[in-house]
MIPA-286642 format. One record per residue (C-alpha): residue number from 1; residue in one letter; chain; x, y, z. Coordinates in nm, 3 decimals, decimal comma. Last residue first. Layout:
REM MIPA-286642
+-----+-----+-------+---------+---------+---------+
|   n | res | chain |       x |       y |       z |
+-----+-----+-------+---------+---------+---------+
| NUM |   A |     A |       X |       Y |       Z |
...
+-----+-----+-------+---------+---------+---------+
REM end
This chain:
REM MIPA-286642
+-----+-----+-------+---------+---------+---------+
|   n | res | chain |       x |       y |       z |
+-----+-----+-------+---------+---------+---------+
| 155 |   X |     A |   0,737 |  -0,821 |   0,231 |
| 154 |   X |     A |   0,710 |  -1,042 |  -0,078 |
| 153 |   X |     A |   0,380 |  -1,068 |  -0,254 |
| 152 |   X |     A |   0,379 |  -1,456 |  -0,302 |
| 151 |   X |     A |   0,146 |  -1,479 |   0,054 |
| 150 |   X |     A |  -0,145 |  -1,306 |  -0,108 |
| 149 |   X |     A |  -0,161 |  -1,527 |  -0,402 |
| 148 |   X |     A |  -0,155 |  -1,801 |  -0,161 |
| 147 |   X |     A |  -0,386 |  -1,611 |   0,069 |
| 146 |   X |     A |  -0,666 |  -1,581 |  -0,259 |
| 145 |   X |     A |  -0,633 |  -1,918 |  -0,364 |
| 144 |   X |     A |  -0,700 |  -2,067 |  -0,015 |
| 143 |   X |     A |  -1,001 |  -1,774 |   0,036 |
| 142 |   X |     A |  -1,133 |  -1,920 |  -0,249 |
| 141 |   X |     A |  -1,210 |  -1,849 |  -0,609 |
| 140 |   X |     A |  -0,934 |  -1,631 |  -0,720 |
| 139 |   X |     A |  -0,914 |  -1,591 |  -1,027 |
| 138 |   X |     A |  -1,225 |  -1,517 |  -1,057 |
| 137 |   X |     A |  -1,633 |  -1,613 |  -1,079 |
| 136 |   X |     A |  -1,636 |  -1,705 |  -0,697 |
| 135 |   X |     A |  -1,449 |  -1,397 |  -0,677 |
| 134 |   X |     A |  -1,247 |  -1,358 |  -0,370 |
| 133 |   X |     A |  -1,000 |  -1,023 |  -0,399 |
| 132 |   X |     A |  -0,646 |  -0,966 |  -0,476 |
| 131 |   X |     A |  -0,623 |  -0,626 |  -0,646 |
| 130 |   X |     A |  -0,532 |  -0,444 |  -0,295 |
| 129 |   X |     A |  -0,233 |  -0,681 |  -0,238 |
| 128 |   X |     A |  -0,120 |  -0,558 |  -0,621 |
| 127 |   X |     A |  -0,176 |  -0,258 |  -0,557 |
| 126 |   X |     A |   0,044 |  -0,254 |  -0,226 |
| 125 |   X |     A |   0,317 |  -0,404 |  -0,415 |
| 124 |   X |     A |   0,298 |  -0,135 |  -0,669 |
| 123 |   X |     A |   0,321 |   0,114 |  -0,407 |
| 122 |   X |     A |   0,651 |   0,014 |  -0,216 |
| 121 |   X |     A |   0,834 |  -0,028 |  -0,572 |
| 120 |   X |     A |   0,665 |   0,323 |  -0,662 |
| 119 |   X |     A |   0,795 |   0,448 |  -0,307 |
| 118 |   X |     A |   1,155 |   0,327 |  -0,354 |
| 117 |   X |     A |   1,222 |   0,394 |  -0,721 |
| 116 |   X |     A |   1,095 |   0,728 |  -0,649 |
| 115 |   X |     A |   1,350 |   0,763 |  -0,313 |
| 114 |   X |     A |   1,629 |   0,672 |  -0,544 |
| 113 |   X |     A |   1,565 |   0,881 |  -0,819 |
| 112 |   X |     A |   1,519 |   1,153 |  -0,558 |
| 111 |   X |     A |   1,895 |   1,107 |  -0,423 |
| 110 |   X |     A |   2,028 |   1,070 |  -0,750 |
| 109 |   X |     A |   1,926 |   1,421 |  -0,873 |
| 108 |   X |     A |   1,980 |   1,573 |  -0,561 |
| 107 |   X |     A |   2,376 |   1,474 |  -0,648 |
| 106 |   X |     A |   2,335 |   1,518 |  -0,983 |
| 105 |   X |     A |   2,201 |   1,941 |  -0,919 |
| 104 |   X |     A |   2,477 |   1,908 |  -0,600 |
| 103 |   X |     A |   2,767 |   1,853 |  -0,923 |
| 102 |   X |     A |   2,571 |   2,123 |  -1,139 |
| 101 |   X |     A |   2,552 |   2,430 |  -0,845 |
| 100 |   X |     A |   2,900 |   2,329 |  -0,780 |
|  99 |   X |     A |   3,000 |   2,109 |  -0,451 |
|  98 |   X |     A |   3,147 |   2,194 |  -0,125 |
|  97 |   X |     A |   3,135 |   1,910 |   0,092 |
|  96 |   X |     A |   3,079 |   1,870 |   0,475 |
|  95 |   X |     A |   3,124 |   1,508 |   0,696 |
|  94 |   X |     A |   2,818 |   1,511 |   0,904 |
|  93 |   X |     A |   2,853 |   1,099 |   0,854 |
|  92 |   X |     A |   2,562 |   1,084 |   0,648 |
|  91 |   X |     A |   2,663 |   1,306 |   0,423 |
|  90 |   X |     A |   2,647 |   1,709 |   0,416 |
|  89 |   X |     A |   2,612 |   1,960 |   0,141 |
|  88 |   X |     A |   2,789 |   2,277 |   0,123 |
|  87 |   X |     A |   2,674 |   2,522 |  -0,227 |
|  86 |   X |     A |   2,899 |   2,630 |  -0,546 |
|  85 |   X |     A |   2,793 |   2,898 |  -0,778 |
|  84 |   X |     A |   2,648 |   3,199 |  -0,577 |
|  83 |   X |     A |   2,418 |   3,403 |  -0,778 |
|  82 |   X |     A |   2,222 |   3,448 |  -0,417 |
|  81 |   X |     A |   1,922 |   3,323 |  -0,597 |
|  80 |   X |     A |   2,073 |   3,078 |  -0,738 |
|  79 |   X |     A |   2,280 |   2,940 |  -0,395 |
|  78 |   X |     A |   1,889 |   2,922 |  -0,218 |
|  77 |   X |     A |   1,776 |   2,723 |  -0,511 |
|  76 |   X |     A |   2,052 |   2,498 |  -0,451 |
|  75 |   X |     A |   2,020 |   2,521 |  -0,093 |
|  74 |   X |     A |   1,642 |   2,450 |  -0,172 |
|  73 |   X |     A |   1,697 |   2,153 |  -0,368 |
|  72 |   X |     A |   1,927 |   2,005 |  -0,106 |
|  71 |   X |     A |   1,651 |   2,034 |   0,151 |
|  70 |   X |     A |   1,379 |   1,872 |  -0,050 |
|  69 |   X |     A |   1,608 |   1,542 |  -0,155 |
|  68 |   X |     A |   1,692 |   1,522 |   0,204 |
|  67 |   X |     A |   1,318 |   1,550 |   0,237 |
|  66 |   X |     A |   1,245 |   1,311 |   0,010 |
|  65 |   X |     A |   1,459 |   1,021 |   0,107 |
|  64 |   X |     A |   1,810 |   0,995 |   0,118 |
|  63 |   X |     A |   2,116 |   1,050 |   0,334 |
|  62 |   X |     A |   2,405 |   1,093 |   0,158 |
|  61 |   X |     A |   2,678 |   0,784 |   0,098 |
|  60 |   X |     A |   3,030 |   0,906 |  -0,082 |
|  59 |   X |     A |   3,261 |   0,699 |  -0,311 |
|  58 |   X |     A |   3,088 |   0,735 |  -0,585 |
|  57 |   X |     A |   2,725 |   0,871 |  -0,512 |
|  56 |   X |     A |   2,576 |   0,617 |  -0,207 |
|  55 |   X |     A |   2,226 |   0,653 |  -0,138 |
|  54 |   X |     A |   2,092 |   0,622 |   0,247 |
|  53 |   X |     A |   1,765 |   0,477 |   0,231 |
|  52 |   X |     A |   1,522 |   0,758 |   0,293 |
|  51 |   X |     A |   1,225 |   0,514 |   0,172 |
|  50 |   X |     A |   1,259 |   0,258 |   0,391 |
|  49 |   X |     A |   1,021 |  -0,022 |   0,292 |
|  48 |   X |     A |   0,985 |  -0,278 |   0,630 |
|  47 |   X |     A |   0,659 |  -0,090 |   0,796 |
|  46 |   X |     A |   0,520 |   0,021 |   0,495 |
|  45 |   X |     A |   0,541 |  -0,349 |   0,361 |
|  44 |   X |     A |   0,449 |  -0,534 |   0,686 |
|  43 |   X |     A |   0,138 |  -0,259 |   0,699 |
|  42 |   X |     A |   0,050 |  -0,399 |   0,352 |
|  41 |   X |     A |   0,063 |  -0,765 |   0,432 |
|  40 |   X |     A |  -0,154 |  -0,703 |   0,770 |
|  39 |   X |     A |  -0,392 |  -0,526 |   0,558 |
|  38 |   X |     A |  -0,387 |  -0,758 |   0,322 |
|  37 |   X |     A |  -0,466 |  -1,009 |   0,553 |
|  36 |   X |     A |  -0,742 |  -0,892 |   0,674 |
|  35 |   X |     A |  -0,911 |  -0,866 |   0,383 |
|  34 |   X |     A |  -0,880 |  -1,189 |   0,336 |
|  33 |   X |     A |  -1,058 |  -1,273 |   0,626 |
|  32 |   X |     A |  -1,347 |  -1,044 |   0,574 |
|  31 |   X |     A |  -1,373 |  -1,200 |   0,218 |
|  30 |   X |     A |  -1,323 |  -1,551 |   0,352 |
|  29 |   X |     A |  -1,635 |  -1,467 |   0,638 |
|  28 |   X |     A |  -1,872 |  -1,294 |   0,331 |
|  27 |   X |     A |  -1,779 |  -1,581 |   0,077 |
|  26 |   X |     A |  -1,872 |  -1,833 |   0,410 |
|  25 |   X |     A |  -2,204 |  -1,632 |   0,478 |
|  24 |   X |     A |  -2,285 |  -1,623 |   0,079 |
|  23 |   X |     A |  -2,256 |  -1,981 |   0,023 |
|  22 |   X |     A |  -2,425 |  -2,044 |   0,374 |
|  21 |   X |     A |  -2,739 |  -1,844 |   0,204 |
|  20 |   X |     A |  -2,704 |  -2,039 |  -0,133 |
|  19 |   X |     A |  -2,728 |  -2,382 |   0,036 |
|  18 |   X |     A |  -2,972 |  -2,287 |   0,257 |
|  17 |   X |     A |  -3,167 |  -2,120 |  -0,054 |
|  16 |   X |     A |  -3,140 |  -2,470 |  -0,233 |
|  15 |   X |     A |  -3,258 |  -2,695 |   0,050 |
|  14 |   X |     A |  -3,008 |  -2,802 |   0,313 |
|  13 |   X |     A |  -3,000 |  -3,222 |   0,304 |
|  12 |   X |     A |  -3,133 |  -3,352 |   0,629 |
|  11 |   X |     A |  -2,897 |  -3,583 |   0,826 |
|  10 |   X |     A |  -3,062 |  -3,808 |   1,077 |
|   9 |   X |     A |  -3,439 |  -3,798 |   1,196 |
|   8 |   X |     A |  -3,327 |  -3,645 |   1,567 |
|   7 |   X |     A |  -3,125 |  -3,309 |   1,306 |
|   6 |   X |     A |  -2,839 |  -3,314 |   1,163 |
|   5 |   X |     A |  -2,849 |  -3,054 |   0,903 |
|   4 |   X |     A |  -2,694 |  -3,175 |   0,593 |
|   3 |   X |     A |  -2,456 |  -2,996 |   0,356 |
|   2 |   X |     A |  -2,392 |  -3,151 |  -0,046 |
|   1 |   X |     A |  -2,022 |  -3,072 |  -0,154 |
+-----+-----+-------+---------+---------+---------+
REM end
């Protein structure tokens, strides 16, 4: 699409390097743009990605995450040392169990599956936002291309 000046003779044509110089201002403006989005997108995602989800074994729900992952290996570690063979865990109600050393081995087991699946689900969103860039050359061309990949990343 050809750009004119207007100018008190009418519409002058930009030369060459005008045309390449806005090129570069409006790639520079879409690029900032974009890349505000993503960070926007990403936040969204951290903000909205709970990673100690609660994580239901059977019939009982424990808190998750990492450090209720952390804390249950070190009562186990805590019951080996002591060459004791069962260990109290809590749920999320405060409701005490006594488990074996083997049963609260499963039990951490499935609580820092769950917070893995969590984070590397959270993560390989944010890599993907973080691979979406303009590239005149690309796949994505324009800042229109870029935002609709952009806006297919659900939150």
């Amino acid at each position: 699409m050809a750009r004119f000046h207007a100018t008190s003779e009418g519409n002058v044509p930009f030369t060459v390097q005008e045309e390449l110089d806005q090129d570069a201002i409006d790639l520079a403006y879409s690029s900032t743009q974009i890349d505000r989005d993503k960070q926007y997108k990403i936040q969204a995602i951290k903000d909205n990605t709970n990673l100690s989800a609660p994580v239901t074994i059977g019939l009982v729900t424990y808190n998750g995450g990492d450090s209720s992952a952390s804390a249950i290996m070190g009562g186990i570690n805590l019951a080996n040392l002591n060459q004791e063979s069962n260990m109290a865990i809590w749920d999320i109600d405060n409701y005490v169990r006594t488990y074996s050393i083997t049963e609260a081995m499963s039990i951490v087991n499935t609580i820092a599956l769950a917070y893995r699946s969590n984070a590397l689900a959270r993560q390989n969103k944010i890599m993907a936002i973080n691979a979406i860039t303009i590239d005149t050359q690309g796949l994505y061309p324009t800042y229109e291309s870029a935002k609709t990949a952009l806006d297919l990343i659900t939150v």
